[in-house]
C-alpha positions as CSV (number, residue, x, y, z in Angstrom):
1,X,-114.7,58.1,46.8
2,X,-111.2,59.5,45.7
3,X,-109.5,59.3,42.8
4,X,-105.5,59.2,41.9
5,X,-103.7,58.1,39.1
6,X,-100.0,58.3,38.6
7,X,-98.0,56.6,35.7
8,X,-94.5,56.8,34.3
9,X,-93.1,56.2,30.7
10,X,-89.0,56.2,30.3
11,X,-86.7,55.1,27.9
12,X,-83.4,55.4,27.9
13,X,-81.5,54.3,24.4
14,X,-77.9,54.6,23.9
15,X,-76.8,54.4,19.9
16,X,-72.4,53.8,19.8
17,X,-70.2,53.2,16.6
18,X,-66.9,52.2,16.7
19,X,-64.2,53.8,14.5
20,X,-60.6,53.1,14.8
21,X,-59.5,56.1,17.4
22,X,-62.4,57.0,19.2
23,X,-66.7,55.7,19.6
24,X,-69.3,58.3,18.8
25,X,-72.1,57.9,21.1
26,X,-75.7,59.3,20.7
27,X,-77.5,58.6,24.0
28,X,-81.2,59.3,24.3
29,X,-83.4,59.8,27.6
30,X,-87.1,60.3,27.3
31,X,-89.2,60.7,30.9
32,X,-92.9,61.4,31.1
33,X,-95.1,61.2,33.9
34,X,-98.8,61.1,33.8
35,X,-101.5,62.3,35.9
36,X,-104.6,62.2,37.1
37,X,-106.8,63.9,40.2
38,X,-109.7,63.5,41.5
39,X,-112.6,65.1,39.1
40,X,-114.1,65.4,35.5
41,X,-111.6,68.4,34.3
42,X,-108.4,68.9,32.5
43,X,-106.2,66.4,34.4
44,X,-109.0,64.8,36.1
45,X,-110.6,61.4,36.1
46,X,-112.9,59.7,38.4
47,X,-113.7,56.3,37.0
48,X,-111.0,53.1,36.2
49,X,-111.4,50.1,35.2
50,X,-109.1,46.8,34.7
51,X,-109.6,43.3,33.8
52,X,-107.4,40.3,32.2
53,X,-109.5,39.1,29.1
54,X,-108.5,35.9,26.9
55,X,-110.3,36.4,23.4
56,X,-110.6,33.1,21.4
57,X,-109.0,32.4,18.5
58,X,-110.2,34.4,15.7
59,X,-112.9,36.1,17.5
60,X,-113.9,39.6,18.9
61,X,-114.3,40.7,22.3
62,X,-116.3,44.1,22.6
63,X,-116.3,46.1,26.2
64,X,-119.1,48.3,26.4
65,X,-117.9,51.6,28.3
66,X,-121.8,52.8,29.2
67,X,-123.0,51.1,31.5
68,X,-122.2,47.3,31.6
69,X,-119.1,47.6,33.2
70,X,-118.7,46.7,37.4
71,X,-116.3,49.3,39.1
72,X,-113.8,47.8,41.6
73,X,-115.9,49.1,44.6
74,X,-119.4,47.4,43.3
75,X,-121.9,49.5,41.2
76,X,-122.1,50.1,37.9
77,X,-119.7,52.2,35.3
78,X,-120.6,54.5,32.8
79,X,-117.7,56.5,31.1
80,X,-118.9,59.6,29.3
81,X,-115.4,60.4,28.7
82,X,-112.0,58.4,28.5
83,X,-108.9,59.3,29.6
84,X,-106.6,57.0,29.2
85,X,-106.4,53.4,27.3
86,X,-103.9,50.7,28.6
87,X,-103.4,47.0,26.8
88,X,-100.7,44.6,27.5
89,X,-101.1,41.7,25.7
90,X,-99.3,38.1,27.2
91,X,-95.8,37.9,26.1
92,X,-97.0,33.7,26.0
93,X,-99.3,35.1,23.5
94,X,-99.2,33.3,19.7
95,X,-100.9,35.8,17.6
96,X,-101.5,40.1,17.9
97,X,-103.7,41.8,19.7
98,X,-106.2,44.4,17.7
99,X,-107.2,47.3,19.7
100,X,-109.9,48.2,17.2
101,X,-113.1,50.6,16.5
102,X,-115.8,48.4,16.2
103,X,-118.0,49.9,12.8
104,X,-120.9,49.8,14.7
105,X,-121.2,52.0,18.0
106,X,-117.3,52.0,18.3
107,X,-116.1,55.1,20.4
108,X,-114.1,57.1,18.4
109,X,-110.7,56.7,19.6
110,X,-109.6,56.3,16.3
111,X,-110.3,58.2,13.2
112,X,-112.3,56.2,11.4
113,X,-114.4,53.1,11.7
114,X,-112.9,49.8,12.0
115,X,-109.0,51.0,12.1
116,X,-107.0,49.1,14.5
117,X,-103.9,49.6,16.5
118,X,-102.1,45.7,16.4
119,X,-100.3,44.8,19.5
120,X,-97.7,42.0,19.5
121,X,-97.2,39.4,22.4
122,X,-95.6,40.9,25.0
123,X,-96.4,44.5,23.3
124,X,-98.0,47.2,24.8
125,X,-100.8,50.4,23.0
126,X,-100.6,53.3,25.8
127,X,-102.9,56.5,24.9
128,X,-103.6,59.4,26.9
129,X,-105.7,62.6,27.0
130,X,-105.4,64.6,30.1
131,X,-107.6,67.2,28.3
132,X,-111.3,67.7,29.9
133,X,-112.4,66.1,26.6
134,X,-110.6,63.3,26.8
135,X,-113.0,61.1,24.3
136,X,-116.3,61.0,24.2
137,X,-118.5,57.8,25.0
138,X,-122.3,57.9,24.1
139,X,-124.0,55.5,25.3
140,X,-125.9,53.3,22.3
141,X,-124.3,55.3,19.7
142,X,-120.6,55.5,20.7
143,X,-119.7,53.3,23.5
144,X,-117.7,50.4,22.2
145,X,-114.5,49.5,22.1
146,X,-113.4,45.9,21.0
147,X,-110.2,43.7,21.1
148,X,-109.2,41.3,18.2
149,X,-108.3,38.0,18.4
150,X,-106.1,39.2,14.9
151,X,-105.5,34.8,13.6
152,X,-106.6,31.8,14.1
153,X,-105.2,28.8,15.7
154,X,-104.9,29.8,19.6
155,X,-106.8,32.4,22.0
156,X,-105.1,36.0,23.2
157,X,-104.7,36.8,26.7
158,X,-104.5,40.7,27.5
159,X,-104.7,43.0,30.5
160,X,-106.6,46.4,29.7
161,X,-106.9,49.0,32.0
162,X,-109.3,51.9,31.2
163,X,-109.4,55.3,33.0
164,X,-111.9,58.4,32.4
165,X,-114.9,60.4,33.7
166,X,-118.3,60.4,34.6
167,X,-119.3,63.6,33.7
């Protein structure tokens, strides 16, 4: 099996101000590509995984990155490392989106345990590590990863797509 990622961030911003005579403009233009080949390495991955999730409301849904995860092809994942982290919540959405680690088992893709990145309807939470470290998932101890339903009232709908290695 082979292994290819490509993906592309730009924003283009333009700031103007109108004064009497003339209009100062500040224009902005950020372009980032990133990549992934085939492999464990610096700028390598071998494993991906996507799915579109609904979390009820006020509850928890917890991926498990070792081992209970089906890859695309059939068989069974198990990410030792992660590479990259994608989650689109549904702009039709009501309430945010907590891409959280979970106090127990969570794998540390934030600093500490329980911190939480909210995502808003329609919002997006992009990380990336194209280092050969990427982050680390151990299985039992460090292999968790779960989405927040963050208020009550109405369920969350979210696409996540997960990229990393196997080695």
């Amino acid at each position: 099996m082979a292994f290819r990622l490509q993906s592309f961030f730009e924003l283009e911003a333009e700031l103007t101000s109108p004064l009497d005579l003339t209009t100062p403009t500040a224009a902005l233009r950020v372009a980032r590509q990133f990549a992934l080949a085939q492999g464990t390495g610096v700028g390598q991955a071998d494993l991906m995984w996507s799915d579109q999730r609904t979390v009820a409301a006020s509850a928890t849904d917890t991926v498990d990155l070792a081992g209970s995860l089906s890859a695309p092809l059939g068989g069974t994942l198990t990410f030792l490392r992660i590479k990259m982290l994608a989650v689109f919540p549904a702009p039709g959405n009501t309430n945010n989106l907590l891409v959280q680690r979970p106090a127990t088992n969570g794998v540390p893709l934030f600093s500490a345990v329980s911190a939480n990145m909210p995502v808003p309807p329609g919002g997006a939470f992009l990380w990336y590590a194209p280092s050969a470290a990427g982050v680390a998932v151990t299985a039992g101890t460090g292999d968790l990863i779960d989405f927040v339903n963050a208020a009550a009232g109405t369920p969350v709908t979210y696409d996540v797509v997960i990229v990393g290695a196997s080695a």
